[in-house]
C-alpha positions in Angstrom: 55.3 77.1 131.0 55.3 79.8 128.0 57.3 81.8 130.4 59.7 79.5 131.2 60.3 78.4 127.9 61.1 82.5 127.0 63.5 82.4 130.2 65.5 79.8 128.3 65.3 81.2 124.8 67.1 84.2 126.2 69.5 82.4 128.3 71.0 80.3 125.7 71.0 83.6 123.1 72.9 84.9 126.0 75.2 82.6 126.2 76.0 82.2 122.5 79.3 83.9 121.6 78.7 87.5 120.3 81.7 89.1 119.5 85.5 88.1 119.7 87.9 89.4 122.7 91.2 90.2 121.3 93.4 90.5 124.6 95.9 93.4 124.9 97.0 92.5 128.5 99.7 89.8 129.1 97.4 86.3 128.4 98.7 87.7 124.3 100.5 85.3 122.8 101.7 87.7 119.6 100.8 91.1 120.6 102.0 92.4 117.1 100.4 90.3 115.2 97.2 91.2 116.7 97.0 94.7 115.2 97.0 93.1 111.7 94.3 90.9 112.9 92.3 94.3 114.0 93.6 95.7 110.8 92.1 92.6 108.4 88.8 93.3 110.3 88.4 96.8 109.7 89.4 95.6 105.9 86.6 93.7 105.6 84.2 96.4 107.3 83.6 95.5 111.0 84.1 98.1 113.5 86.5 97.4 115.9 85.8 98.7 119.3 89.5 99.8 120.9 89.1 99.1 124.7 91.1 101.6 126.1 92.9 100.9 129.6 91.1 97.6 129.6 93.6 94.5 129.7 96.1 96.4 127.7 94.0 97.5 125.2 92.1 95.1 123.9 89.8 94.9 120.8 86.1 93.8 120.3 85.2 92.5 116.9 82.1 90.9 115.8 82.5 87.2 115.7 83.3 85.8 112.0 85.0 82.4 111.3 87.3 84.6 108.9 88.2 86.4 112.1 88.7 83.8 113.9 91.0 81.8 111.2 93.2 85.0 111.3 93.9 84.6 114.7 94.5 80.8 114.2 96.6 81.2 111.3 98.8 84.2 113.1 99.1 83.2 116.8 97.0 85.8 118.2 94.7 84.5 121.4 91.3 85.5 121.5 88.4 85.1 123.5 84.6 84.4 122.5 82.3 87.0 124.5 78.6 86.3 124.9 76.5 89.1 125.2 76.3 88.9 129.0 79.9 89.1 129.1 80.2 92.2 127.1 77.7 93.9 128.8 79.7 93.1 131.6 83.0 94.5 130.4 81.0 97.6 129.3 80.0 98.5 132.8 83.5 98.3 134.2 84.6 100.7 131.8 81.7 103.0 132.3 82.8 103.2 135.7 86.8 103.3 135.5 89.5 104.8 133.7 88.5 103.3 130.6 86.7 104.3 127.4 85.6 102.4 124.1 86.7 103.9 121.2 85.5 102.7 117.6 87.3 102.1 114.8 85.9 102.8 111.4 87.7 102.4 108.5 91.6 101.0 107.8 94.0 103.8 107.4 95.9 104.0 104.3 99.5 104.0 104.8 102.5 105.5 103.2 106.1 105.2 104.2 108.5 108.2 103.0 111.8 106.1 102.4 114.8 106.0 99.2 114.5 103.7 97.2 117.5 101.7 98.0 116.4 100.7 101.6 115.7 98.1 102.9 112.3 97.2 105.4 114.9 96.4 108.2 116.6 99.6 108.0 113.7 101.0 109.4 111.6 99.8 112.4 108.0 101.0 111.1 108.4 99.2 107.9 109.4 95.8 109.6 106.9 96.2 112.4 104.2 96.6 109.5 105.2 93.9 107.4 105.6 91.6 110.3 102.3 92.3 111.5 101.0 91.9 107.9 99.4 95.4 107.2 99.9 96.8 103.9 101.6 99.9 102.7 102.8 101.8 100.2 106.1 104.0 99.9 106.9 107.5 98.9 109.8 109.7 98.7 110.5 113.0 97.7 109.3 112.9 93.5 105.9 111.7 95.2 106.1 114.1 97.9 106.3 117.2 96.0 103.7 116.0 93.6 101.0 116.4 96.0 100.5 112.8 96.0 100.3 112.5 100.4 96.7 113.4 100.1 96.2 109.8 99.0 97.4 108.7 102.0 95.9 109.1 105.8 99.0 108.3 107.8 102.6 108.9 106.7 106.1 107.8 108.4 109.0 109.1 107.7 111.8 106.5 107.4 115.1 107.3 109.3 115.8 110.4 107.2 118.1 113.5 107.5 115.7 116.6 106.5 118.9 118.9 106.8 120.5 117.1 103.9 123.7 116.1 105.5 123.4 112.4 104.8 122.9 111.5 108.2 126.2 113.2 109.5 127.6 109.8 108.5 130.4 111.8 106.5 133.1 111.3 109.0 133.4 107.6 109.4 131.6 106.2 106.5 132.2 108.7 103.4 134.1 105.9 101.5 132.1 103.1 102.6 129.5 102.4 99.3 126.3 102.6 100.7 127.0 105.9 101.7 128.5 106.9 98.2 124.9 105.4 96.8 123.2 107.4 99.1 124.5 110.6 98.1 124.5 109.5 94.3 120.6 108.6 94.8 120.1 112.2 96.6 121.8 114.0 93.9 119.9 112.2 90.9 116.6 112.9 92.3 117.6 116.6 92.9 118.7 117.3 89.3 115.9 115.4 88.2 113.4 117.8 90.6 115.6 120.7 89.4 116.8 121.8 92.8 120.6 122.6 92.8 121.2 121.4 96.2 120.1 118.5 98.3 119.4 120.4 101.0 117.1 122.5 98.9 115.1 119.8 97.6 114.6 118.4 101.6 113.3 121.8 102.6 110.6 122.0 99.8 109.9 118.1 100.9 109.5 119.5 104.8 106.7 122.2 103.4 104.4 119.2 101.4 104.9 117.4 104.4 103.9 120.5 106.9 101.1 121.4 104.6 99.8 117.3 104.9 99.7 118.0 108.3 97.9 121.0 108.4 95.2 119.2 106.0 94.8 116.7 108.4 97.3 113.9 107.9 98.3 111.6 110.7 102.3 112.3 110.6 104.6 109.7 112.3 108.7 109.8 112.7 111.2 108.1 114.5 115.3 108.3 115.3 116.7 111.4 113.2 113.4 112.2 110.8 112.1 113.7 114.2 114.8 116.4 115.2 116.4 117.5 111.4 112.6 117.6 110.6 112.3 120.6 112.7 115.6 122.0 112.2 114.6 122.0 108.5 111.4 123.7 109.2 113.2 126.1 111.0 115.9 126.5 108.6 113.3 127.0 105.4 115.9 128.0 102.9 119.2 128.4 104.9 122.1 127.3 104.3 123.1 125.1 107.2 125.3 122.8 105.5 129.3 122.5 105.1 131.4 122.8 101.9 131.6 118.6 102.1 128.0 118.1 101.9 127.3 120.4 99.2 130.2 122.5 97.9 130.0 125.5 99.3 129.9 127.7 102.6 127.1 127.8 105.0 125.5 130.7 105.8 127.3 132.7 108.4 124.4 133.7 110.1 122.4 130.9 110.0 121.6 130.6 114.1 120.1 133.9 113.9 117.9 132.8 111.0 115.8 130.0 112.6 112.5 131.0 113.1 111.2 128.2 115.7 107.6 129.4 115.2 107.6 127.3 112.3 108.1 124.0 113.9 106.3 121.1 114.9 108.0 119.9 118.2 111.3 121.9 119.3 113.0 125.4 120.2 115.4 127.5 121.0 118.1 124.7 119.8 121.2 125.6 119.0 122.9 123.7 115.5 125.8 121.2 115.7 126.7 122.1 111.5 130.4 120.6 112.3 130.9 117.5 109.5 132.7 115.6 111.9 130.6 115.7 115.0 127.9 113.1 114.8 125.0 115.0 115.6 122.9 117.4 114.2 121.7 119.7 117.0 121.6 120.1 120.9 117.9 118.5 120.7 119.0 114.7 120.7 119.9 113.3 124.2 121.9 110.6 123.2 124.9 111.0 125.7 122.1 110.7 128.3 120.9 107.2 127.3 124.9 106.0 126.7 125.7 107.0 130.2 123.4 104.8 131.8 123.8 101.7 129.4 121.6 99.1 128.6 121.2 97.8 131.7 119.6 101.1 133.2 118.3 102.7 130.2 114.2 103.0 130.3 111.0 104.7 130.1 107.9 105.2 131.6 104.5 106.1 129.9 102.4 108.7 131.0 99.1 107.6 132.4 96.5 109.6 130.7 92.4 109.9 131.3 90.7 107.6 128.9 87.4 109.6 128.7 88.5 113.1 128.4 92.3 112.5 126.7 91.5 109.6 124.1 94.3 110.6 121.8 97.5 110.1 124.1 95.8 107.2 126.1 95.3 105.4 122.1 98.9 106.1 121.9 100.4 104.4 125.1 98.2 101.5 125.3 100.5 99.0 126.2 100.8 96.0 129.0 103.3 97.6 130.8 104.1 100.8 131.4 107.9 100.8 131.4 109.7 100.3 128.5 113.7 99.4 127.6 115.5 102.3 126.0 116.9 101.9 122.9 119.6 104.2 121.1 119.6 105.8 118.0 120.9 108.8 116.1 118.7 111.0 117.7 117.9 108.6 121.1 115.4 111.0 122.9 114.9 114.7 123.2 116.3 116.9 126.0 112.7 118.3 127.9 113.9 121.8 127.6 113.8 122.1 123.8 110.5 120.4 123.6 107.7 123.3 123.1 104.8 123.7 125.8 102.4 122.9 123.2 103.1 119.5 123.1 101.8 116.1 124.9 105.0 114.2 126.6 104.1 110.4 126.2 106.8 108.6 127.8 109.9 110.1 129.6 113.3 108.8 130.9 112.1 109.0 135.3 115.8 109.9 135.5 116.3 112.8 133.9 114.6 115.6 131.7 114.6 113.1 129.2 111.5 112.8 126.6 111.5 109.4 124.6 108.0 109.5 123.0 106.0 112.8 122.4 102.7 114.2 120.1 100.9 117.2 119.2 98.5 118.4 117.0 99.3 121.1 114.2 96.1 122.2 112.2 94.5 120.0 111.2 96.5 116.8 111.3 98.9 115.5 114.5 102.5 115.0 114.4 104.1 112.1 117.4 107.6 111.5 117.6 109.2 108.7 118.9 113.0 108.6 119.6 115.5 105.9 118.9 116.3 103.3 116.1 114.9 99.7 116.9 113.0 99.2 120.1 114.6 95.3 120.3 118.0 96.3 119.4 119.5 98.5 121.7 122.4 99.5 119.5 121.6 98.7 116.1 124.8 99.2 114.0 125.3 100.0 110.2 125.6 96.5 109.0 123.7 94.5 112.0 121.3 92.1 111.0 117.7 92.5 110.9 115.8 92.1 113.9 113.4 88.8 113.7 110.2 89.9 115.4 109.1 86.8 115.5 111.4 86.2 118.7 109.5 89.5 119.8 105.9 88.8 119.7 105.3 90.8 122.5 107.4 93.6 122.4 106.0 96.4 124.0 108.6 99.3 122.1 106.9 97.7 119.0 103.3 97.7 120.1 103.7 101.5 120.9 104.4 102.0 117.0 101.5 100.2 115.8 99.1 102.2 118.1 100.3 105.0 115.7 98.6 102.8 112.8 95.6 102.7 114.0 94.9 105.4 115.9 93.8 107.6 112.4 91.0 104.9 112.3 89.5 106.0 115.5 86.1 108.1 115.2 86.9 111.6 114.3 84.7 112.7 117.3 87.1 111.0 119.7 90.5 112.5 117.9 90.4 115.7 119.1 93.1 116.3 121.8 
C-alpha cells in the first residue's frame, strides 16, 4: 500500500504544470508580442530556455501567475508543461536538429537615432515598442562620449554614415524635413567642434567600431548597413560633393578605401553623384524592383542548432521564406559581401543577400536590408505601420531575435 501511495505522489507531481510553453510555431497568436513576454521574464530573473528549431522557437519559462497575466494581458498563447512533458520535449531535441539555449539576463538596449525622429521612421524602434521592451536612445554627442559601453546591444536607426543626408538632396532639398535634418546635423557638428558633417560621422563610425570590438552586439538595417562601411572605409576622406558640404571631394578618393577596415563589404566602387540616389554599387535595390512585390522574397538559411547557435538564434522563425521589402539600401549584391561573413537569408533568384552577420573582435555586427518588413515601399510621408494588424509577422520576428540573442549564455555565442 506504502508503495502505491508513493506511485501516486509522483504521478500527480508529474502532472502538475512546471513551467510555461511559449509557442514560436504557427498555434502563436501574437508572435511579437511574445518576445516582450520572454523579455519581462528575464526582467524579473527567470531564465528563459530558447528552444531552438523547436516549433519555431519557442521559450520555456518557469511557471508564475505574473507570467502568465503577461501573456493574458498581451495575446500571446501559451502552454502549461508538466514535468513529464518537458522531459519529453527535451529528448526530442537531444536527438534532432535542435538545441536549448539559456537566457540569462535582459540586454540593455540603445537605439542610435536624431532627435527629431520619430519611432515609426524606423522599424526597430516600432517593433520594440510594440512589443513593449524598453530602450533608450543615443546619437552622436552620446556616441563619442564613450557612453555605448552602457549599453549591450546598439541599433542604428536608418542613418547615412557618409554624411550626405541620405542622398535625399535631389528631390527633397526644399522639402522641411530635410532642411531640419541638415540644420540638426550641422548644430551638433559645431557643437562637437567638427567642421564638417561628414567628419563628425566618421569619428561616430570609430566609437561605434571600437563598441564592437569590446564586445557590443551591433545591429543595422536599410542605409546604416552599406554607408557604415563605406565610412569605415573612407576614415577621413572626403567623399562628398560641394552640395553637401561646400567643397570638392577628394579626387582620389576610390583609391583611398582601405576595405580591410570594414565590417561586411569590399571592393565597392562609390556612387558620390548628388543626384543619383544611391550611395555605392553594394545595395541591390534594382534587383528587388524588377521583380516587384508580387515575386520579391527570401529564404533563410537552415543552420545546425548544436554546433552553429548564433545564426540558428538569428533565423528562428515559423517559416522560412520571407516577403521582400525595399528600402534605400534593399539587399546587398553577394559579390561585395566578404568571405568572413555568415549569409542568413538570400534572394533563391539571384546573388542577392537580404540578411547577413559576422563577428568582429569581440562583439558581432548583423545586417539586415530594407526599410519596413510590412511595407513593401514605405515612402517619405506614408503612415506608420500598425503592428498590431501584424502580429505574426515573420520580417518582424527576425529583428527581435537580434534583441535577444546578447542574452543568450556566453558559452553558446561563439560563432
Amino acid at each position: 500500500m506504502k508503495y502505491i501511495l508513493v506511485i501516486i505522489i509522483l504521478a500527480v507531481s508529474f502532472s502538475v504544470s512546471a513551467e510555461i510553453l511559449i509557442p514560436m510555431d504557427l498555434t502563436q497568436s501574437n508572435h511579437l508580442k511574445a518576445y516582450g513576454v520572454a523579455f519581462s521574464a528575464l526582467k524579473m530573473q527567470m531564465n528563459v530556455k530558447w528552444l531552438l528549431n523547436y516549433r519555431g522557437g519557442s521559450w520555456i519559462i518557469p511557471d508564475s501567475p505574473e507570467i502568465e497575466g503577461l501573456c493574458n494581458i498581451r495575446g500571446v498563447s501559451y502552454e502549461n508543461v508538466s514535468a513529464i512533458e518537458i522531459a519529453s520535449i527535451t529528448a526530442e531535441i537531444e536527438t534532432s536538429n535542435m538545441d536549448i539555449v539559456v537566457l540569462e539576463k535582459e540586454p540593455t538596449i540603445a537605439i542610435y537615432t536624431p532627435p527629431n525622429k520619430q519611432p515609426w521612421d524606423d522599424a526597430v524602434t516600432l517593433a520594440l515598442t510594440y512589443a513593449e521592451i524598453e530602450y533608450e536612445t543615443v546619437w552622436d554627442e552620446e556616441v563619442l562620449a564613450g557612453e555605448l559601453d552602457k549599453y549591450d546591444w546598439l541599433h542604428l536607426h536608418h542613418e547615412d554614415f557618409t554624411g550626405q543626408y541620405g542622398k535625399f538632396y535631389s528631390g527633397f532639398r526644399n522639402a522641411p524635413w530635410y532642411q531640419e535634418d541638415v540644420r540638426n546635423n550641422e548644430e551638433m557638428t559645431a557643437k562637437l567642434g567638427f567642421g564638417k558633417v561628414w567628419k563628425l560621422k566618421h569619428a561616430a563610425v570609430e566609437k561605434i567600431r571600437e563598441y564592437v570590438k569590446n564586445g557590443g552586439f551591433l545591429f543595422a538595417m536599410c542605409a546604416a548597413t552599406d554607408t557604415y562601411d563605406i565610412a569605415l572605409a573612407a576614415r577621413n576622406v572626403d567623399i562628398c560633393e560641394p552640395v553637401f558640404d561646400g567643397d570638392g571631394l577628394d579626387p582620389n578618393y576610390q583609391s583611398k578605401l582601405d576595405f580591410s577596415r570594414t565590417f561586411a563589404f569590399e571592393n565597392f566602387e562609390l556612387i558620390t553623384n548628388p543626384f543619383v540616389y544611391e550611395f555605392s554599387g553594394i545595395d541591390a535595390s534594382d534587383y528587388a524592383k524588377l521583380r516587384g512585390a508580387e515575386a520579391d522574397y527570401f529564404t533563410l538559411f537552415d543552420f545546425s542548432a548544436k554546433y552553429d547557435p548564433v545564426p540558428t538564434m538569428l533565423t528562428q522563425c515559423h517559416t522560412s521564406i520571407i516577403n521582400g521589402f525595399l528600402g534605400q539600401t534593399t539587399s546587398f549584391h553577394k559579390k561585395y559581401v566578404k568571405n568572413s561573413v555568415i549569409i542568413l537569408g538570400e534572394s533563391p533568384q539571384v546573388e542577392e543577400v537580404k540578411y547577413l552577420h559576422g563577428n568582429f573582435g569581440k562583439g558581432t555586427f548583423t545586417f539586415y536590408g530594407g526599410h519596413d518588413p510590412e511595407d513593401y515601399q514605405h515612402k517619405i510621408g506614408d503612415p506608420e505601420t500598425v503592428l498590431d494588424l501584424h502580429k505574426n509577422s515573420p520580417g518582424y520576428r527576425l529583428i527581435l531575435n537580434n534583441i535577444l540573442f546578447p542574452a543568450a549564455e556566453k558559452k553558446n555565442l561563439k560563432t
